[in-house]
C-alpha positions as CSV (number, residue, x, y, z in Angstrom):
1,X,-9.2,14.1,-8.8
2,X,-6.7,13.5,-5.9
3,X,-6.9,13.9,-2.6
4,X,-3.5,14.8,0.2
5,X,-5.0,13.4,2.8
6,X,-3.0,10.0,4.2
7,X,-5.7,7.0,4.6
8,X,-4.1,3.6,6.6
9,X,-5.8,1.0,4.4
10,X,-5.7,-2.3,6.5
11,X,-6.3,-5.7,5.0
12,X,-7.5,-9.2,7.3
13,X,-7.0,-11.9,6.2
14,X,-6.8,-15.4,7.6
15,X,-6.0,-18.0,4.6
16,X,-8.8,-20.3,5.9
17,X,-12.7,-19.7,7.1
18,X,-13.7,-20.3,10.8
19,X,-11.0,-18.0,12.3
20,X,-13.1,-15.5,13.6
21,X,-11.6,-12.5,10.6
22,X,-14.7,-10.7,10.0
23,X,-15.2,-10.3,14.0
24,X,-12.2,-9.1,14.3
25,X,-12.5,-6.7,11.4
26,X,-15.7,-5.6,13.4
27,X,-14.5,-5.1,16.3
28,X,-11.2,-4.0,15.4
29,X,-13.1,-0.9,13.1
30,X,-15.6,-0.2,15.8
31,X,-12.4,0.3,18.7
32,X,-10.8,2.5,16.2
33,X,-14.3,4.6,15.8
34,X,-14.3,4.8,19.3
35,X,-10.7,6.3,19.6
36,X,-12.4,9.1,17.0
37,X,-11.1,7.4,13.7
38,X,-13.2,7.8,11.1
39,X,-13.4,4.5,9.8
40,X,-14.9,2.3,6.6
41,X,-15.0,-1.0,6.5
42,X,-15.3,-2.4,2.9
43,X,-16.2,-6.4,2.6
44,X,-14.7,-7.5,0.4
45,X,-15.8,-11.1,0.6
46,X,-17.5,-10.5,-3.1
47,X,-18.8,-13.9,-3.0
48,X,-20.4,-14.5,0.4
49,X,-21.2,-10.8,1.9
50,X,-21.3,-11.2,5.7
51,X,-20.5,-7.8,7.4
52,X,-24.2,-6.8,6.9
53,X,-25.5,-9.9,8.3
54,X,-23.2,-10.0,11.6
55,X,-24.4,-6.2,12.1
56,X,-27.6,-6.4,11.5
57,X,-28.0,-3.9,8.6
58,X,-30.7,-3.2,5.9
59,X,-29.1,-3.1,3.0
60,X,-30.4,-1.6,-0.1
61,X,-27.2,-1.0,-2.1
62,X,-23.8,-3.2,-2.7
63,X,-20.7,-2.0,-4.5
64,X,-21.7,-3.3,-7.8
65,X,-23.8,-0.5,-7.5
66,X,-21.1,2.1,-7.8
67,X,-19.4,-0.3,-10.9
68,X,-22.2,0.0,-12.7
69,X,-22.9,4.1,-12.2
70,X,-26.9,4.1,-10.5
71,X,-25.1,4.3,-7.3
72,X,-22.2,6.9,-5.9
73,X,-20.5,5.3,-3.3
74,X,-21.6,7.7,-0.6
75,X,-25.2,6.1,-1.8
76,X,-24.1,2.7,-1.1
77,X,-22.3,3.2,2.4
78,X,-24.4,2.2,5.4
79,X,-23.8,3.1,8.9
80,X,-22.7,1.2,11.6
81,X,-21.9,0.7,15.4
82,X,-19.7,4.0,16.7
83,X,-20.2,5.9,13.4
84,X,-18.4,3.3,11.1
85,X,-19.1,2.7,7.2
86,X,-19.9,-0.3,6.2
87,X,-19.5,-0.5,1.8
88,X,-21.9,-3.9,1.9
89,X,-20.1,-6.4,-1.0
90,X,-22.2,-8.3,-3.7
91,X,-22.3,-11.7,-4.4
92,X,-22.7,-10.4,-8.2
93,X,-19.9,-9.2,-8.9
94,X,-17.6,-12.4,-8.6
95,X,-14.1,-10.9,-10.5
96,X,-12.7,-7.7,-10.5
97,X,-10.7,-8.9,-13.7
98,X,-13.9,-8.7,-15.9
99,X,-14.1,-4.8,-15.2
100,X,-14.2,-2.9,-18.1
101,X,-11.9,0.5,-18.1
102,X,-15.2,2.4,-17.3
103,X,-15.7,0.5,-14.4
104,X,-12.4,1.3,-13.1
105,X,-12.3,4.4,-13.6
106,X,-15.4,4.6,-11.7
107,X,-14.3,3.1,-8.9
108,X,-11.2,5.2,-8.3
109,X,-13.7,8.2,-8.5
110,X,-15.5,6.6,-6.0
111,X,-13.2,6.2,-3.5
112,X,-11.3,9.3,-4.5
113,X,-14.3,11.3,-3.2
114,X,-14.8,9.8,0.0
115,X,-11.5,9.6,0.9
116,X,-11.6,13.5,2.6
117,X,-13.7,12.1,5.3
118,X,-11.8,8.9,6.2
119,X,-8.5,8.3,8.2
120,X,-9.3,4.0,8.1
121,X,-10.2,1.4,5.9
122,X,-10.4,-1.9,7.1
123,X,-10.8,-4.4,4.2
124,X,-12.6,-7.5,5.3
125,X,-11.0,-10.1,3.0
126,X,-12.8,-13.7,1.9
127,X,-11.3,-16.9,3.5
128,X,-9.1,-19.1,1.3
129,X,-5.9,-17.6,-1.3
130,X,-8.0,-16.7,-3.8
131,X,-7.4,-14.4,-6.6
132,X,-9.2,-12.0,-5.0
133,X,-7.8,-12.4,-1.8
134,X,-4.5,-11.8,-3.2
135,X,-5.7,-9.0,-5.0
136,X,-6.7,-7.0,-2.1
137,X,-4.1,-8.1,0.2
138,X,-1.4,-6.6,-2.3
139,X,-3.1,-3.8,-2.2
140,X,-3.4,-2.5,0.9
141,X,-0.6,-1.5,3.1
142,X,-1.0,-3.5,6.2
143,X,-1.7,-7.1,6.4
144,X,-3.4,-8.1,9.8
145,X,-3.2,-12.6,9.4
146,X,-6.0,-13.8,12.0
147,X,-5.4,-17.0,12.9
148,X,-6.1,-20.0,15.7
149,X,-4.9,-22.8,17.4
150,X,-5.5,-25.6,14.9
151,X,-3.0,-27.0,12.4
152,X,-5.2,-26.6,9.1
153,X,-5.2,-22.6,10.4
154,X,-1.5,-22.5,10.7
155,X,-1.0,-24.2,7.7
156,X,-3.4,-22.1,5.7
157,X,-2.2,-19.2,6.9
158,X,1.8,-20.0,6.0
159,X,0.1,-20.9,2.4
160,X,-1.6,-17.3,2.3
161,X,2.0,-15.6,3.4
162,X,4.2,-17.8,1.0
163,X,2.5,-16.8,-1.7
164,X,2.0,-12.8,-0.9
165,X,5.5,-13.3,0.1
166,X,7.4,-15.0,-2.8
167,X,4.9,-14.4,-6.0
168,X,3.9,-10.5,-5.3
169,X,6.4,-9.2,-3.0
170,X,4.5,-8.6,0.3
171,X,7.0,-9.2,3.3
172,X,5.4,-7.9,6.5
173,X,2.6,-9.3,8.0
174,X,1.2,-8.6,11.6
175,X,-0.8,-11.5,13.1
176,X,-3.6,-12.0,15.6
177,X,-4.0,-15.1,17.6
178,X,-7.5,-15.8,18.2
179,X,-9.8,-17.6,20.2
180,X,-6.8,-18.5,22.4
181,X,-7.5,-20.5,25.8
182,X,-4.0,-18.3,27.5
183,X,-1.9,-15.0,26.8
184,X,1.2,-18.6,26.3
185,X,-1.4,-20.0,24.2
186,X,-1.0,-17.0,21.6
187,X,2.8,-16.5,21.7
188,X,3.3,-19.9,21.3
189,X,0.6,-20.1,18.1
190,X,2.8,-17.1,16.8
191,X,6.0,-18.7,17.8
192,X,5.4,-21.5,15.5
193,X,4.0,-19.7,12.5
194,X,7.0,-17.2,13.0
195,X,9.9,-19.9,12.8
196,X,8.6,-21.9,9.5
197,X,8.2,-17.9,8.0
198,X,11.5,-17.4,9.3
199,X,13.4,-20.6,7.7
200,X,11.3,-20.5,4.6
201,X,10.3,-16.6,3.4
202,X,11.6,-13.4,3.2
203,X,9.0,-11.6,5.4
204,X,8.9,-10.4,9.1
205,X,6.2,-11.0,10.9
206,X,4.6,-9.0,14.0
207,X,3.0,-10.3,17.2
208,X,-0.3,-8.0,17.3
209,X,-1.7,-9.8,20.2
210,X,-4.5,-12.7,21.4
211,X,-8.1,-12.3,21.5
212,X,-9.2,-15.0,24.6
213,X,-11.8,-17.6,23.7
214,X,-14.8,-15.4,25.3
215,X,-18.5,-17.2,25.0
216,X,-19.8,-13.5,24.7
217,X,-18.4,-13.4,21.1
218,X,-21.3,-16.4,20.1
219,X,-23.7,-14.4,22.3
220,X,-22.8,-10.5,20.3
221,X,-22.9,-12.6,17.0
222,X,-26.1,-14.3,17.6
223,X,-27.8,-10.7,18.8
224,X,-26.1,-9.2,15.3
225,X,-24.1,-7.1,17.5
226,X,-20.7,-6.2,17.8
227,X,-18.5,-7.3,20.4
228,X,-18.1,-4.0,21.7
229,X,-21.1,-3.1,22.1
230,X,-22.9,-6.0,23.3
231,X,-20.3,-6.7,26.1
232,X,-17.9,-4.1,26.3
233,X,-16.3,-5.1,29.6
234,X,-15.7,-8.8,28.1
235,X,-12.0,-10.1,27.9
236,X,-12.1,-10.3,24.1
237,X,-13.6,-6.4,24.0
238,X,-10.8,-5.5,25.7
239,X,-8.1,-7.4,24.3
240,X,-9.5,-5.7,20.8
241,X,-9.4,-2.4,22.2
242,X,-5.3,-2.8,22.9
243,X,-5.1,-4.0,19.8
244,X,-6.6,-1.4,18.0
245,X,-4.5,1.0,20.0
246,X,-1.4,-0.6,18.6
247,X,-2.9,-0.4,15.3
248,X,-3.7,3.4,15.8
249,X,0.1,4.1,16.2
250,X,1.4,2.5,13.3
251,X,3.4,5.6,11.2
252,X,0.8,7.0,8.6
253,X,1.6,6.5,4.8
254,X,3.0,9.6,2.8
255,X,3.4,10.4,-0.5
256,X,1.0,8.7,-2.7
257,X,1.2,5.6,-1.6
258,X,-0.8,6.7,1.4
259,X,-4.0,8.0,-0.5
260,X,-6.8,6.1,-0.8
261,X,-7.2,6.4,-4.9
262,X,-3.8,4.2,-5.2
263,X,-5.1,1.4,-3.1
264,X,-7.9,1.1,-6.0
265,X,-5.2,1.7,-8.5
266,X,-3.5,-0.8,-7.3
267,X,-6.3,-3.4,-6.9
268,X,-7.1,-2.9,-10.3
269,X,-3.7,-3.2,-11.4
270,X,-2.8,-6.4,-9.9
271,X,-6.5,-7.9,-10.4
272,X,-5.8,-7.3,-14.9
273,X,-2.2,-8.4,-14.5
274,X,-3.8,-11.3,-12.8
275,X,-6.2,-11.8,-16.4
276,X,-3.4,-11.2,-18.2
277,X,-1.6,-14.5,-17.0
């Protein structure tokens, strides 16, 4: 079962907790929602599931669900803020390597099925390099790095991208600079991640934009809110919405590459290569 239909798979990432990711992964699916995207957002943080929590919603179902056949994935999706998906992850299931061939196959059904009413996925990543991490990273086909002005982000950040970069081939990254106190601020947090990339990897990296320090973020988290919809008018709302404009005229994948059953595919792939080692 394939689908034609071209789905932008988007992967954020940050190489270190604390850097405000899954906000921006909010924020940054709800803006595209509102531009009449249709839009999933998968967390894929399999060990501490937060998307649910920062949104406020019931969940029933996770995707272990779907792994283990009681659930389809259309089942397991819950809805969000401006018509988003939300695929809630599970703590349970901890390694994607310990899938059996039944479980992968019943993934890729999964997703293959759903992927006719999607034109976004935006994959919530886990903080840190793990396997997993890496795993999805690889997989997708754009790599938003969030990051912010503190030396241990920087650093964790050029760890993440060395080794996407040098041990599985992934050399373009786009990068947010968040929580910045100026528009310099940014640009100059970019600057320096951009120059040690520059000397020491094969990879070219992207200026998406800065997301100001806005106290409203704290306040939207706190009411289990997104941004966008607690306090739309906010600096950090609207320096989300032009990024998500950007975002919405990247070129669309073609050929198979762009369908959502060979992001799975290639999850998989790169998750039992990873077992294999």
């Amino acid at each position: 079962m394939s689908s034609n239909h071209p789905v932008r798979v988007i992967a954020v990432t940050g190489g270190k907790g604390g850097v405000g990711k899954t906000n921006v992964s909010v924020n940054l699916s709800v803006a595209l929602a509102e531009m009449r995207r249709r839009v999933v957002l998968m967390d894929a943080d399999l060990g501490l599931a937060n998307v649910d929590v920062l949104l406020g919603l019931n969940v029933q179902y996770s995707i272990a669900d779907v792994l283990d056949g009681s659930r389809t994935l259309r089942e397991v999706m819950v809805n969000g803020p401006a018509g988003i998906k939300v695929v809630p992850a599970s703590s349970g299931v901890q390694q994607l390597v310990q899938l059996g061939s039944h479980e992968h196959a019943a993934l890729i059904h999964a997703f293959s099925e759903i992927s006719d009413q999607l034109d976004v996925l935006v994959v919530d990543t886990a903080a840190g390099i793990s396997d997993m991490v890496v795993n999805f990273v690889r997989a997708s086909q754009d790599v938003i790095v969030v990051v912010c002005d503190e030396p241990s982000s920087i650093t964790d950040a050029y760890a993440l991208m060395k080794l996407l970069n040098t041990e599985h081939g992934v050399n373009r990254f786009r990068v947010i600079a968040n929580m910045t106190r100026s528009a310099k601020e940014g640009r100059l947090l970019f600057g320096k991640l951009n120059t040690v990339c520059e000397r020491f990897l094969d990879a070219t990296l992207s200026y998406l934009g800065h997301v100001p320090f806005d106290e409203q973020v704290r306040k939207a988290v706190q009411s289990r809110k997104p941004l966008l919809e607690a306090a739309p008018s906010s600096k950090a709302a609207s320096a989300l919405r032009d990024i998500a404009q950007k975002v919405d005229q990247w070129p669309l994948p073609h050929g198979p590459s762009g369908h959502l059953e060979f992001f799975i595919e290639r999850l998989l792939k790169s998750a039992n290569a990873q077992s294999v080692v």
